[in-house]
N, C-alpha and C positions, 0 to 999 in steps of 0.2 A: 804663813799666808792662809789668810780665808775667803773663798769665792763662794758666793749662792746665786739657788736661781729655782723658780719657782717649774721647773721643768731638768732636773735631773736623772738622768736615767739610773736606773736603782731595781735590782730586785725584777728584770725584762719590763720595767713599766717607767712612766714619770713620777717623778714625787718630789716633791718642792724640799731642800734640803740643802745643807752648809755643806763644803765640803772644808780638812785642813789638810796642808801640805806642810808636810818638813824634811830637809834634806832629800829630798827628791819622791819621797812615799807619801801617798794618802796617812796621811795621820790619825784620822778620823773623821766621822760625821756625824750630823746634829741637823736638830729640827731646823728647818727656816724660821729665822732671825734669833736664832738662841744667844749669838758672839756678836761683837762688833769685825764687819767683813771689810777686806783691801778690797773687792768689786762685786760689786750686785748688778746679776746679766739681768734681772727681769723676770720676763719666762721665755728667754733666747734658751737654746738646747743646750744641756751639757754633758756629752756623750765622753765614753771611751774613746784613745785617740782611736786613728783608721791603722788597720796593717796590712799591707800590698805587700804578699807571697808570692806576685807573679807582674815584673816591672824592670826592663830590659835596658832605662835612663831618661833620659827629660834634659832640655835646655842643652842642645847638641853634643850629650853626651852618652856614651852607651858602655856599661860596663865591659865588651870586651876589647872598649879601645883601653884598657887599663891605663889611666890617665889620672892621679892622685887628685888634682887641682878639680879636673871635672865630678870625679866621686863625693868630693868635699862640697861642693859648689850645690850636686844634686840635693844632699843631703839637707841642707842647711835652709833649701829654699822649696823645698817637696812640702814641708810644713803649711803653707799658705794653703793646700788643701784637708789641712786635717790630717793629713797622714803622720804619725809621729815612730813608726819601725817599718822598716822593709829589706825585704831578699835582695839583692843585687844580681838580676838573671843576667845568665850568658844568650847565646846563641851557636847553635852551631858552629864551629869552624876548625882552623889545625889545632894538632896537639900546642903548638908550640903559640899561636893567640890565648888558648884557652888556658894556657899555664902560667901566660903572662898576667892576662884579667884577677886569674884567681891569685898572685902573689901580689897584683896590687890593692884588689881590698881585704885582704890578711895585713899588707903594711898601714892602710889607714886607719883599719879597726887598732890595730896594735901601738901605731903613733898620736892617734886622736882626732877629732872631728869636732863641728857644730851640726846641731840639729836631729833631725830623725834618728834614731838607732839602727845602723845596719846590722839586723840579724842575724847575716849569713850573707850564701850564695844560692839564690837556687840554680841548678846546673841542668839547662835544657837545651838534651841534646847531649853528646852527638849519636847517640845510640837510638833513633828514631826508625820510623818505617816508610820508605821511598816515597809511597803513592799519597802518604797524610803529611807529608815533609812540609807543604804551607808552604812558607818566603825562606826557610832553613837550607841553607848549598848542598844541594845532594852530593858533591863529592869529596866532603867529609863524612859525612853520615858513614858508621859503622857501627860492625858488633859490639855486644858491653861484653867489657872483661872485668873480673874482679881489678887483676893486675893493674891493667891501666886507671883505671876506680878510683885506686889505692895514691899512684901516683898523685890523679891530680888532687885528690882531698891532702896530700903532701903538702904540697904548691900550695893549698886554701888554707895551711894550717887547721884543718879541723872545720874550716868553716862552712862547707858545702852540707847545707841542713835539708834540703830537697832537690830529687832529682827526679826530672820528666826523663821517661824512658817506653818505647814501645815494649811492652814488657815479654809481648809474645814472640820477639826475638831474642829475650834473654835465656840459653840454654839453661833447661833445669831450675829456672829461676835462681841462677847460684848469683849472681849481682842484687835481684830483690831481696833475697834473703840476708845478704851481707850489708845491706843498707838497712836494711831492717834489725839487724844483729847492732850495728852499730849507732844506731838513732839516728839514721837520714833516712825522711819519709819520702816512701816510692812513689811519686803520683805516674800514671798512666794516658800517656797521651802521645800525638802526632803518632797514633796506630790506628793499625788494622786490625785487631784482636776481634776475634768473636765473643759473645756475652760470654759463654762458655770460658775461655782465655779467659776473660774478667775475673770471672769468678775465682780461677784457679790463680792468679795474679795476688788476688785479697786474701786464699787461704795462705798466701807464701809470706804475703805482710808488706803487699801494698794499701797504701793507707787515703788516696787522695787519684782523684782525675783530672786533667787538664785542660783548661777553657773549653768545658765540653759543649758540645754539636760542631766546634771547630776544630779540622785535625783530628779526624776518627772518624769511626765506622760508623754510617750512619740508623737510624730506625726505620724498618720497613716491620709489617707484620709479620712475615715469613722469616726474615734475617734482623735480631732487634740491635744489633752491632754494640760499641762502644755505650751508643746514647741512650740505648734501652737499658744496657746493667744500670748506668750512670740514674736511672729511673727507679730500677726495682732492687738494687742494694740500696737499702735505707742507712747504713752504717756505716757507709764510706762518703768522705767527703769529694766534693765536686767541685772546681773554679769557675767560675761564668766570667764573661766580660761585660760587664752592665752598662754598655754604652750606645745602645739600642740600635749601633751597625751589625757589629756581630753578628746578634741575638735579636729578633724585635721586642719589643716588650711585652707580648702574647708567650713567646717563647722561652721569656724570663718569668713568666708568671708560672709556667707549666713543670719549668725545671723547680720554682722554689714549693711547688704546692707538693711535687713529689719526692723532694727532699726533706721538707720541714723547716723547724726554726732552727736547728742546731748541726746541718751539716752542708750547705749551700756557703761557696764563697766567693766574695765580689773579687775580682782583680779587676787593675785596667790593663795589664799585659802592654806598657805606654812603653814607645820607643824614645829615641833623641830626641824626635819631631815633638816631643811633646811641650809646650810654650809656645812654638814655633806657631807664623800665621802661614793659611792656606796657599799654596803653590809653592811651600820649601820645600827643597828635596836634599836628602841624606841618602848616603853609602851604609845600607845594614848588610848583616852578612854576608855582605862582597854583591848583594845587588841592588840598585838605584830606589828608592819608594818614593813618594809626592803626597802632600799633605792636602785632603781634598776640602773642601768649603763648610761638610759637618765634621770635621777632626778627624775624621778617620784616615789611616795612613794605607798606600796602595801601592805594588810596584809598577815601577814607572812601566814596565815590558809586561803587557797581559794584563794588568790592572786588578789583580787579583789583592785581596786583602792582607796585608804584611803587620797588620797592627793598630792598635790605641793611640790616643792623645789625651785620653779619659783623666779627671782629676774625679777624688771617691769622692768628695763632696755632691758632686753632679750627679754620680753614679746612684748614691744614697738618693738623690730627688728623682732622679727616674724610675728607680725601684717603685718606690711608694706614690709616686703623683702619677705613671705613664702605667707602667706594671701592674699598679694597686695591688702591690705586694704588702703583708701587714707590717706596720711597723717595727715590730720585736723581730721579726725573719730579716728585714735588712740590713735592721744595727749591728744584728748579731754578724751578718754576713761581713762586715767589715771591721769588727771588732773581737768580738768572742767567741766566731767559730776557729777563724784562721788562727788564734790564740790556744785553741784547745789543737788543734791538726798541729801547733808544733810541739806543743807541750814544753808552752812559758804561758800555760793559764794560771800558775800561780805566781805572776809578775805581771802579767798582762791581759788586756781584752776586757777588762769590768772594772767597775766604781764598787774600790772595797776597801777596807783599813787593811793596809799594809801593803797595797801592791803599787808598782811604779805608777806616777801622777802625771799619766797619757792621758790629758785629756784635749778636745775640741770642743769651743762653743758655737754656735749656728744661730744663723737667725733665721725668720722662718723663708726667708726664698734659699736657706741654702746657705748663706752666703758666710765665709769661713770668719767671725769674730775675733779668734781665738785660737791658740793650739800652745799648750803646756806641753813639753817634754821633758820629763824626769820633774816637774814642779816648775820648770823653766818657761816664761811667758816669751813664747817667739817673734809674735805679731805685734805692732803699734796697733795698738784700737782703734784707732782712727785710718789711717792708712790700709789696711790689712796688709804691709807690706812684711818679709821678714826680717826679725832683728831692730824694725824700726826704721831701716833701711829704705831710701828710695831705689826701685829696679826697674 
């Protein structure tokens, strides 16, 4: 298969280009119109797919209802925004939910699926800090132990690839480092940590922060908390939620000018609720949220912020249209950073010969065309539904 388009992203830039696909890899590319092409987008976008590191289910499903049928269902239809890999996050709760979540997507990675690639799990939580706990049930929240660690990456089969942890509760940093020893990257979040902490967190081999300004210490000039290291370590990656409740888009502008192009990353941190229309309410970690009129999810008690509905597609238009964040800082934030922070950038995250054929095409409001995974064309062109499917 051959697709061009006179808007390929190539090299952090556009440039009018073929791309070929076989057996699931970028095969190569070539000048525009060198080949006879299966579809010419025009100058619609042709990005990298999206990869959501931090995305907790969609379409009233939530990874730790470990429910095979809903894992399959997320997967296969998260595509319609572009996304073509994601974490399958937890949320807080008992040992004995969170061991269920995790043996059920080790059994769907292991049995098989449609759609997006689920990369992992990311595991957030239960080792957080009381007072930045968010919508998380404080009476699970505990201490991290290697031991228990060890257990549940048992249960994940190896899959738990990131895990949010307050890290300034981790004695000795002997869990960052064992995650670190073992290739799961420590992101740092729902803490109290002082910059200080920070610092000493990243010498241990935490690698990544968590939907920062949310769940964390805040910046004052006297005390610069969580969100000030998250500012002035230039070499650690950060999650943001780009859905302009969170964060406004002054505040998205300010985290991505102090990051750069290369260590900013989009999540939508999107609950069950997400498909869902305004006044649905879902059961997240044992407490009630409501899905309010701009997507954002709230708990029902206190009305405090519990989460996303964000699809990256949107995320990507607010960046650059609301943000006026530069173009190359936002692609990358949802393709080639989160790609290099897990290290499968040499499978994923960028338009290159030989790496898997994740892509998404866009038209210019946004609007998802397209989404190839693994070479696999998901969407009906016409429809945007997935599979071709009416939903």
């Amino acid at each position: 298969m051959i697709i061009q388009s006179k808007k390929v992203w190539l090299a952090d830039r556009f440039v009018d280009a073929q791309i070929e696909v076989e057996d699931g890899k970028i095969k190569d590319i070539y000048e525009y119109g060198t080949k006879p092409v299966d579809c010419d987008y025009g100058s619609d976008w042709i990005l990298p797919g999206f990869i959501d590191i931090h995305c907790h289910g969609a379409y009233g499903f939530d990874t730790n209802d470990a429910e095979e049928a809903g894992l399959r269902f997320w997967a296969e239809h998260i595509v319609r925004e572009g996304v073509t890999s994601f974490l399958a996050t937890t949320i807080t709760q008992s040992e004995k939910v969170l061991t269920n979540a995790l043996k059920n997507v080790a059994k769907v990675v292991r049995e098989g699926y449609q759609g997006a690639e689920i990369l992992g799990v990311h595991f957030e939580g239960p080792y957080l800090d009381m007072k930045y706990k968010g919508a998380q049930p404080e009476e699970y929240i505990v201490k991290p132990t290697v031991e228990q660690f060890q257990k549940y990456q048992e249960a994940a089969d190896g899959l738990i690839r990131y895990i949010t942890m307050a890290a300034e509760t981790d004695e000795d940093f002997a869990l960052t480092r064992y995650c670190t020893e073992h290739g799961v990257v420590v992101s740092i979040g729902h803490s109290a940590a002082t910059s200080r902490q920070a610092v000493q967190a990243f010498a241990h081999g935490a690698r990544s922060m968590t939907h920062v300004y949310n769940g964390m210490s805040p910046f004052t000039h006297r005390a610069n908390g969580l969100v000030g290291a998250a500012f002035r370590m230039k070499s650690m990656y950060g999650e943001i939620i780009c859905d302009g409740n969170h964060s406004t888009p002054e505040a998205l502008r300010m985290f991505f000018d102090a990051k750069g192009p290369h260590y900013g990353i989009m999540i939508s941190d999107a609950l069950m609720a997400k498909g869902s229309p305004a006044g649905s309410k879902f059961i997240f970690g044992g407490n009630e949220i409501q899905v309010y009129p701009d997507g954002s999810a709230h708990l029902t008690e206190g009305g405090a912020l519990a989460g996303s509905t964000l699809n990256l597609n949107r995320g990507l238009q607010l960046l650059i249209e609301e943000a006026l964040v530069p173009v190359e800082t936002a692609v990358n934030a949802c393709t080639k950073n989160p790609a290099e922070c897990l290290r499968i950038a040499d499978r994923k995250g960028s338009i290159k010969t030989g790496l898997d054929a994740d892509l998404v095409v866009l038209d210019r409001d946004y609007q998802v065309l397209q989404t190839y995974c693994m070479g696999r064309a998901m969407l009906d062109y016409q429809t945007g539904s997935s599979d071709g499917g009416v939903l």
